[in-house]
C-alpha positions as CSV (number, residue, x, y, z in Angstrom):
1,X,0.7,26.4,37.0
2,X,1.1,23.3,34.4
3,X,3.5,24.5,31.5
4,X,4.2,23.0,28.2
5,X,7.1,21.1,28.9
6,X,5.7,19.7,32.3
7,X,2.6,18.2,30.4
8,X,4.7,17.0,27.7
9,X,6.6,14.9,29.8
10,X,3.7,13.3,31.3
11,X,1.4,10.5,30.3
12,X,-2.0,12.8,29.6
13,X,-3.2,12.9,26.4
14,X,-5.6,15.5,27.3
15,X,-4.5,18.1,29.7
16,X,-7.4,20.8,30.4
17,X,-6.2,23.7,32.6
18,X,-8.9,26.6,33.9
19,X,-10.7,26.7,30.3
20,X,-13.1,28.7,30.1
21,X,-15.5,29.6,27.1
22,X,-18.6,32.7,26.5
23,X,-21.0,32.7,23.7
24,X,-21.6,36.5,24.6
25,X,-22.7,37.2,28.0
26,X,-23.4,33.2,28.5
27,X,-20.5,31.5,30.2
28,X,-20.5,28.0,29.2
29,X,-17.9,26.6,30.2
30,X,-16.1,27.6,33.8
31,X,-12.9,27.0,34.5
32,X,-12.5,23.5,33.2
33,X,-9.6,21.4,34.6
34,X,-9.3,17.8,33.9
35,X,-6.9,15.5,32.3
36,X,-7.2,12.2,30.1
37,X,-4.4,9.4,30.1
38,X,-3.5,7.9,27.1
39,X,-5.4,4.9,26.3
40,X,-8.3,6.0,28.7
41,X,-12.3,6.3,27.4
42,X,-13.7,9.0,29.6
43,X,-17.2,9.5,29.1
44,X,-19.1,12.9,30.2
45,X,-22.7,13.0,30.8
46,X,-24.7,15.8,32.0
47,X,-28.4,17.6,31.1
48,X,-28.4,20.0,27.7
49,X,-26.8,22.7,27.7
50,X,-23.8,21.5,30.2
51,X,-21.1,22.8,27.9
52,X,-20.2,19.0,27.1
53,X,-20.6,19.5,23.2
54,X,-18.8,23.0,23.4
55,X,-15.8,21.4,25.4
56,X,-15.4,19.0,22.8
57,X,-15.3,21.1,20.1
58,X,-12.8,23.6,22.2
59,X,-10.3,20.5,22.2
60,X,-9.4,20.8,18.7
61,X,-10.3,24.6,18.4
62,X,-13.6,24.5,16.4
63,X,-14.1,27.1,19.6
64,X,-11.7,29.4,20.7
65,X,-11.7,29.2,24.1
66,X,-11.9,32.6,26.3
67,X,-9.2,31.6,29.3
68,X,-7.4,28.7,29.9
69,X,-5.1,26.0,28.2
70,X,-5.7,23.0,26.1
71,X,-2.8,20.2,25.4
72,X,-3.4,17.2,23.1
73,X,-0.1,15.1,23.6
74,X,1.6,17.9,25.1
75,X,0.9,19.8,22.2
76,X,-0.7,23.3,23.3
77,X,-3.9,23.2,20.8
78,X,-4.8,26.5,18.7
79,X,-2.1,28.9,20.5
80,X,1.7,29.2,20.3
81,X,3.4,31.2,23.6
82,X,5.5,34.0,23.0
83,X,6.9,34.7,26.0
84,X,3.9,35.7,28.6
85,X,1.3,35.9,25.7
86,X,-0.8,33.0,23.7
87,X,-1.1,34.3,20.0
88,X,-3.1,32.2,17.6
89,X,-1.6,29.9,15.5
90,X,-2.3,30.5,11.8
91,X,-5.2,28.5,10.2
92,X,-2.8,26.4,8.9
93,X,-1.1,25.1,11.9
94,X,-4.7,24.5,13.2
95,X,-5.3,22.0,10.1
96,X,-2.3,20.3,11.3
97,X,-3.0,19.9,14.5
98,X,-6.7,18.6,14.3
99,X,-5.1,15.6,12.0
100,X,-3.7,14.0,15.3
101,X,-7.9,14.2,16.7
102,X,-10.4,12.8,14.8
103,X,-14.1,13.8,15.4
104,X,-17.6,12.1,15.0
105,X,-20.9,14.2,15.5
106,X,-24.1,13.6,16.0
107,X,-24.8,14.6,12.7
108,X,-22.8,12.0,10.4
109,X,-21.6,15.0,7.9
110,X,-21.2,12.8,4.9
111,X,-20.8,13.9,1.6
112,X,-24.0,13.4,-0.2
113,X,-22.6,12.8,-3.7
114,X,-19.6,10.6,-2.6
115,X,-19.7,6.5,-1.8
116,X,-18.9,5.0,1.7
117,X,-15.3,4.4,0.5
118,X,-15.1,7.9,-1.2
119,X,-16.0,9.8,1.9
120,X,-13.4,7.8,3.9
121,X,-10.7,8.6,1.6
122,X,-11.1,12.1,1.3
123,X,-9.1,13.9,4.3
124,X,-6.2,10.9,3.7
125,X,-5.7,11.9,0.0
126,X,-6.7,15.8,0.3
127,X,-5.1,16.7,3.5
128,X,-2.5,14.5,4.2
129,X,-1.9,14.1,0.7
130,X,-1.8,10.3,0.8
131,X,-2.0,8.0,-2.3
132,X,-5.3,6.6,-4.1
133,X,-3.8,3.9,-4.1
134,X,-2.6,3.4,-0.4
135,X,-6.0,5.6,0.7
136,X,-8.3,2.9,-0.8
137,X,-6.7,-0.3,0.7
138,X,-6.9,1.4,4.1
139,X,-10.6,2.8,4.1
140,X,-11.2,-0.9,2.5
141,X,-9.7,-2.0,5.6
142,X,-11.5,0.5,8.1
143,X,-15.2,0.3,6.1
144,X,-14.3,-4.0,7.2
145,X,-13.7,-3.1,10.9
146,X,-17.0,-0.9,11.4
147,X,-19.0,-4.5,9.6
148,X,-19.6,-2.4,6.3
149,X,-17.8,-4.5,4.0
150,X,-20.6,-5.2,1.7
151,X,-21.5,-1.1,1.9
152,X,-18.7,0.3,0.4
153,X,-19.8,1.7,-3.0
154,X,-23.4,2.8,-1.0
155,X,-24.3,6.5,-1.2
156,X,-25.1,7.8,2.2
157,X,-29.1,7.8,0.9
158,X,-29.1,4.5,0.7
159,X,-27.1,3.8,4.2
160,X,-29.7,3.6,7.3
161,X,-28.1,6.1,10.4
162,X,-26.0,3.6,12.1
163,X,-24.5,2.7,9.0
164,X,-23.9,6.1,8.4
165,X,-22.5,6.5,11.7
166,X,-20.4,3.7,11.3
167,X,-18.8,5.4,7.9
168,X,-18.1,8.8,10.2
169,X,-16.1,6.7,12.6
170,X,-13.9,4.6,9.6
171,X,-13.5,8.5,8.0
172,X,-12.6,10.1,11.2
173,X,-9.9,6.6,11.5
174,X,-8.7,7.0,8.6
175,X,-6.4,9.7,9.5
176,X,-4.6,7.7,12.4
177,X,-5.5,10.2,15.0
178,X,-4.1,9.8,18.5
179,X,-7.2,11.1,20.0
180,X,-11.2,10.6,19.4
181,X,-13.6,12.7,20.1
182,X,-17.7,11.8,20.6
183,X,-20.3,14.1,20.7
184,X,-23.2,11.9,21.4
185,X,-22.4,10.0,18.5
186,X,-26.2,7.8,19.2
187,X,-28.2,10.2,20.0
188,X,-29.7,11.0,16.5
189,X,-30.0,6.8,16.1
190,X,-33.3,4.9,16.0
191,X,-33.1,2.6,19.1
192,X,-32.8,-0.2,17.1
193,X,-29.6,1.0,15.5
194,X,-27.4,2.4,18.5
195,X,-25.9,-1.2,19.6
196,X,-24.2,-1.6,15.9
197,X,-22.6,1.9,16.7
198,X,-21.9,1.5,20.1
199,X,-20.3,-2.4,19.3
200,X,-17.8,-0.7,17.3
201,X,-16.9,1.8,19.7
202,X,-16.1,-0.9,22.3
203,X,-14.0,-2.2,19.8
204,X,-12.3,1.2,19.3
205,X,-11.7,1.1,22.8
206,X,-10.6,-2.0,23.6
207,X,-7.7,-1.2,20.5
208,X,-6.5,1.3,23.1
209,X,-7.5,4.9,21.2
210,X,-7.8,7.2,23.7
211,X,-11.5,8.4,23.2
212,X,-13.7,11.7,25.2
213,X,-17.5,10.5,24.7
214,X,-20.4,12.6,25.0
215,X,-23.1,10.6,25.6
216,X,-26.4,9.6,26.9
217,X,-25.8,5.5,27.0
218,X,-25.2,5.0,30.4
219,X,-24.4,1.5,29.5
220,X,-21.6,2.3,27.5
221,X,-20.2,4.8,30.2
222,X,-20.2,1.7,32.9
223,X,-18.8,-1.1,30.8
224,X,-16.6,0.8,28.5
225,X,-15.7,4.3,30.4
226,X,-12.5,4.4,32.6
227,X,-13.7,7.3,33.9
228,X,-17.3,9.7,34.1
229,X,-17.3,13.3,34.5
230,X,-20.6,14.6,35.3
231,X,-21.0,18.2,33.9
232,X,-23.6,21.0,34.3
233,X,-24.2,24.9,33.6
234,X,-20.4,24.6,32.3
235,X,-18.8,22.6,35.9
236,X,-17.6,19.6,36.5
237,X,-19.9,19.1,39.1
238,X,-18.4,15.0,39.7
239,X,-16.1,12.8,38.9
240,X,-14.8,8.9,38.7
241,X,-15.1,5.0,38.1
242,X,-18.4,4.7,36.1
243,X,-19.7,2.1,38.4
244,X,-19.1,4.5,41.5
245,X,-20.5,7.8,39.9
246,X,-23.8,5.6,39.0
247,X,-24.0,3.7,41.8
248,X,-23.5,5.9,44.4
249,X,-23.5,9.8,43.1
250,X,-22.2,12.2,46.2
251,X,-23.2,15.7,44.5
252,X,-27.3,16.0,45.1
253,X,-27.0,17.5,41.3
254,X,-25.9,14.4,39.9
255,X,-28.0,12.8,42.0
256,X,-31.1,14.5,40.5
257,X,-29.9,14.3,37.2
258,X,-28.8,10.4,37.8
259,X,-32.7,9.2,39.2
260,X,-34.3,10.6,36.0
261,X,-32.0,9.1,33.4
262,X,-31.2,5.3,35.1
């Protein structure tokens, strides 16, 4: 069995170890191992309802998991052992944790009654308690990088979705995470307004952030992924290179799922 100090020493960001995760008597996730390197994108695909969502959200312990282990960084997320037992860390601890893993929904989650730069400097000055001062000239800085320099002082109402989306990534940035998660961060997007969303993910990735994606955009996951993980009814049904899982699927589920989606 992986331990703490094992995982530590390796070069995972993610380590996953036989996680496993009920919503009463529905298991939705079974026994989930995998691990992500740092610097990797791994993209996961799979029909709704998978348990792709739910995994992401078990990463930085908006779920409690059931069974199992999580490590971000060799850091055991949500539990501390005390000898052969896990015991819950203290909300607090949790907070402190989920600063090193930033998070972007499908749902952009923006405060209604705060500007573009207002959102993004939120966490930075409330939770880490960073200065105004130094807050400002770095969301400045991230609202440039997603290409929403001249949307800065813009109330989400007046911000179409991708732009939106774009000031979910800068916010979640903002708090130099190590990791980033997606949970279909497009799928809510008119058509016309995925590419700007997806443009500055490629960007993300090619800055080396280590990044789990939850998506649909099979493009994405075969120019951008390092790796695809097929998931259904809570499995990992298949793994790999993009290009090979897409190309040239061996599990007759991803198969299926593969020749109504490409």
């Amino acid at each position: 069995m992986t331990s703490p100090s094992t995982v530590a020493d390796g070069g995972a960001m993610v380590v996953a170890q036989k996680v496993s995760k009920r919503f009463g008597s529905v298991e939705v996730l079974r026994g989930i191992d995998l691990e992500v390197n740092k610097g990797e994108v791994m993209c996961i695909i799979g029909p709704s309802g998978s348990g792709k969502s739910t995994f992401l959200r078990c990463i930085n312990h908006l779920e409690r998991i059931n069974a199992g282990r999580l490590w971000v960084d060799g850091v055991l997320i949500g539990y501390e052992q005390r000898g052969d037992r896990l015991h819950e860390m203290k909300p607090k601890h949790i907070a402190r944790q989920r600063r090193d893993i930033g998070m972007v929904f499908q749902r952009f989650n923006l405060f209604p009654h705060k500007t573009a730069i207002d959102n993004v400097i939120e966490a930075p000055t409330v939770v880490n308690g960073l200065s105004k001062k130094k807050a400002l000239a770095r969301a400045e800085e991230l609202l440039v990088r997603v290409g929403l320099e001249d949307r800065m002082r813009m109330y989400p109402s007046q911000l179409s979705g991708g732009q939106q989306q774009r000031v979910a990534i800068a916010r979640a940035l903002a708090m130099d995470p190590k990791l980033m998660l997606f949970d279909e961060p497009t799928s809510a997007l008119d058509p016309e307004l995925v590419g700007d969303v997806l443009d500055v993910m490629k960007e993300l990735a090619q800055s080396g952030m280590t990044m789990i994606v939850v998506t649909h955009e099979m493009g994405f996951a075969r120019e951008v992924g390092d790796s695809l993980v097929f998931m259904d009814a809570g499995y990992i049904v298949e793994s790999g290179a993009p290009k090979d899982v897409l190309a040239n699927p061996q599990h007759e589920r991803t198969q299926a799922f593969l020749s109504k989606v490409l």
